[in-house]
N, C-alpha and C positions, 0 to 999 in steps of 0.2 A: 854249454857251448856247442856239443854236437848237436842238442837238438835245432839250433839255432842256423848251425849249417845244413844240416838236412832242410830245412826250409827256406833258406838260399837257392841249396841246388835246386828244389821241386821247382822253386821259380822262373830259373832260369831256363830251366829244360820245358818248362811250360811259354814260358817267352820264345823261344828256338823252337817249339811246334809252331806255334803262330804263326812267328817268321817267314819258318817255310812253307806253310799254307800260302803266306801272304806274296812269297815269291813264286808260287805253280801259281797261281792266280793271276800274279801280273805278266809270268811269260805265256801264258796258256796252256797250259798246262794240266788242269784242273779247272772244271768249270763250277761255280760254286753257285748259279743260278736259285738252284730246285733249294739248298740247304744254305744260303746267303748269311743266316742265324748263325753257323757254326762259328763261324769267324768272330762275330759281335760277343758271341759266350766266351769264346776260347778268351777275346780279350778283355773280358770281365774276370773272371778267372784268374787270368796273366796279370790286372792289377791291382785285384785284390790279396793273392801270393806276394806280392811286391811290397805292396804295403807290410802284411803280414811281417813278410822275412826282414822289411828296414826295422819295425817296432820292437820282434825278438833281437834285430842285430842291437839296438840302442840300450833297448833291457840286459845283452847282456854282455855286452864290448866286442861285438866281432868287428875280427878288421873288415870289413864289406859294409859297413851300414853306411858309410859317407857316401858312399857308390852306388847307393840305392838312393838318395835322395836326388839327385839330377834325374833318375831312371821315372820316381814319381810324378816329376813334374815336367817331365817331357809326353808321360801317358797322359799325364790331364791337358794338353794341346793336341795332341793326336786324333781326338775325334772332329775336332774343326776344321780338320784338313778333309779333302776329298780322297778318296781310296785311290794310289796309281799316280795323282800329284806329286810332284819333284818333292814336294816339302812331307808330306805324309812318309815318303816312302827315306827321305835326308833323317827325319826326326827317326823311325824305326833303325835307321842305321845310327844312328847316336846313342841310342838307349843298346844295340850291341856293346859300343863299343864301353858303356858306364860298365853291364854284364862280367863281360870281358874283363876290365878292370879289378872287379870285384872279383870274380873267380880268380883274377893272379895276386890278390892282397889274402886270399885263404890258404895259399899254399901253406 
């Protein structure tokens, strides 16, 4: 089971970089022009971790893995959104709040 939340949290704390990449980006903050890539890896990365940490959570009964499945299928619509769109940035704040969720069901 630890190993299972150790790969929860990598997730999450790899989702919460993202984030705030993805919010200096939208307030100006950070211009990501020259390294535009960063962002695309980070969230390859972000959901393949996610994937990862639902599949150990299902192998091995963490409470968080119900928590990660909304989180999965709100990334797989996320790239059809435009970057800074209402709905791009509503979905990002949705998959906080599955996160979130899931981080207070591991207590």
């Amino acid at each position: 089971m630890y190993l299972a939340t150790s790969i929860f949290y990598a997730a999450a704390i790899l989702f919460l970089l993202n984030f705030a990449l993805g919010l200096l980006v939208q307030f100006r903050i950070v211009h990501t022009k020259p390294f535009r890539w960063l962002h695309h890896a980070l969230f390859f990365a972000v959901f393949v971790s996610a994937a990862v940490a639902a599949l150990t959570g299902f192998l091995s009964g963490a409470s968080y893995r119900w928590a990660l499945l909304p989180v999965l299928a709100l990334f797989a619509v996320l790239p059809y959104l435009r970057a800074g769109a209402v709905g791009h940035v509503a979905l990002a704040c949705g998959v906080l709040v599955f996160y979130a969720a899931g981080l207070a069901s591991v207590s």
